[in-house]
N, C-alpha and C positions, 0 to 999 in steps of 0.2 A: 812682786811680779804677778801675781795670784789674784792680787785687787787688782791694779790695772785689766787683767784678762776678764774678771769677771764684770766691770765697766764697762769694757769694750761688747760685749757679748751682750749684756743688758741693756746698751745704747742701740745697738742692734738688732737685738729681739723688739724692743721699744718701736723703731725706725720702721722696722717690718710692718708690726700690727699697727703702729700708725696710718701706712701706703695701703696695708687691705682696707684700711676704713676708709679712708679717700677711696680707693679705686671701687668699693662693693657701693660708694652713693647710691640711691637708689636712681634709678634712669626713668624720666618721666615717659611710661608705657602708655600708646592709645588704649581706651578701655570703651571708645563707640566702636559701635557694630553699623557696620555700612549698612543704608536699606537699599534692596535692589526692589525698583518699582518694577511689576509683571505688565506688561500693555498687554493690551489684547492685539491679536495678530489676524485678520481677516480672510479664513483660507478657503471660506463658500459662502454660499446665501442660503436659507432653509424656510418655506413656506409651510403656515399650517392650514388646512382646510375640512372642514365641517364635512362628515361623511355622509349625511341624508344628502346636504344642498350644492355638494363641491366649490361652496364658497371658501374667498379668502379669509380668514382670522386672522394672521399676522405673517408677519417677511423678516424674519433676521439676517443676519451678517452672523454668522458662526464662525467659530475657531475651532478645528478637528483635534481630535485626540484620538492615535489612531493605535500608538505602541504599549507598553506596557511602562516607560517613567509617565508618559502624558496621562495616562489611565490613570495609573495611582495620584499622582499629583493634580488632576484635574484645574477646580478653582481655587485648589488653595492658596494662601498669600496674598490675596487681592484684595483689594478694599474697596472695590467698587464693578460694576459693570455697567454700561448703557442700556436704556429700555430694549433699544432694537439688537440687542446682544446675546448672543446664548451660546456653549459650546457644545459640541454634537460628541459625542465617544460611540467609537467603530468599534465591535469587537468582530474577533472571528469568523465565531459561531452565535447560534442563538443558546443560551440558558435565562437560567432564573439570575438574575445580576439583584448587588445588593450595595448600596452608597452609602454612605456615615462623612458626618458633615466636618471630622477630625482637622484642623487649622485653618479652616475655612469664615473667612470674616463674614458673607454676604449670606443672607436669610434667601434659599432658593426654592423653588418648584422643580423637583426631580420627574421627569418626565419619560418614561418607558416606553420602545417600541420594539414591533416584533420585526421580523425579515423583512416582509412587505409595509414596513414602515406605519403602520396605524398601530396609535395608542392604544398598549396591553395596561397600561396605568399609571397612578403619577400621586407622587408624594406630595403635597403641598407645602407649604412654610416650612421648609425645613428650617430651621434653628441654627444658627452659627456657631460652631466647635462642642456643637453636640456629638457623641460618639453612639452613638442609638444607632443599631443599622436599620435598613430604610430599603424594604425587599420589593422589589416588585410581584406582580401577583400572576406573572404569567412568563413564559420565556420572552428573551430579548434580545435582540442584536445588537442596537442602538439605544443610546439615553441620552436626552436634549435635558440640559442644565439650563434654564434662565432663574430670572426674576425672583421673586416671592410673591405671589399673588396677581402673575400674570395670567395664569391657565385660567383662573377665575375673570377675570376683565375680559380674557379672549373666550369666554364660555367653551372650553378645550374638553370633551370627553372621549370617556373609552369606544375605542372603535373608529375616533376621525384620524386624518391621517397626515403626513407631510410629504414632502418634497423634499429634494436639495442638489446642487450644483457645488464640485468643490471645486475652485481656481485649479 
């Protein structure tokens, strides 16, 4: 009776960890990561102009950044922008602001302005997922992100100034 039981008990323990190994298969898990493409969003237009001769230097299409995720996240994730493209960041107040190029794909011209909107400074080339902060030299309300080596083509110095319309 004893062997029987212990057959029975040992067909059955057997049966068990047989159905865990069937049922633990492994399950074919996704292992991509979705890309979510960022477009740009067109929520103004922003003119820049030469402070001696109040000429125009350039008209973008901006994308506002006006809160505090837009602010932090800026252009990061992006792999590209249009020549006539730039995003404008609103703050507050005016201070000394300071931008680092942390997951950011696109080699930019960080561009500094004060209240009344003329250029207090402007980083050039910034370097893409470089972590170096990148201060301006003077307080500032506003910073116009384009390009990399726009402000040089549009000959852009301290003291001229911009415009802008937000939709």
């Amino acid at each position: 009776m004893f062997i029987k039981y212990y057959k029975f008990v040992s067909v059955l323990c057997f049966g068990i960890v047989f159905l865990n190994i069937l049922s633990c298969k492994d399950e074919q898990k996704s292992s991509t990561v979705k890309q979510v493409k960022i477009e740009f969003k067109k929520e103004g237009v922003l003119q820049l102009k030469k402070a001696v001769t109040d000429s125009l230097l350039a008209s973008l299409d901006i994308e506002i950044a006006d809160d505090e995720y837009q602010t932090q996240t800026g252009l990061m994730y992006r792999s590209s922008m249009k020549m006539n493209q730039g995003m404008l960041f609103i703050f507050p107040n005016s201070d000394f602001r300071s931008f680092y190029m942390k997951n950011t794909e696109i080699a930019l011209d960080i561009i500094y302005l004060t209240e009344d909107k003329t250029v207090v400074s402007i980083q050039k080339n910034a370097k893409p997922f470089d972590k170096t902060s990148l201060p301006s030299e003077g307080p500032a309300k506003y910073v116009l992100e384009v390009n990399a080596g726009l402000s040089d083509q549009w000959t852009l110095d301290k003291g001229d100034r911009v415009e802008f319309t937000v939709n």
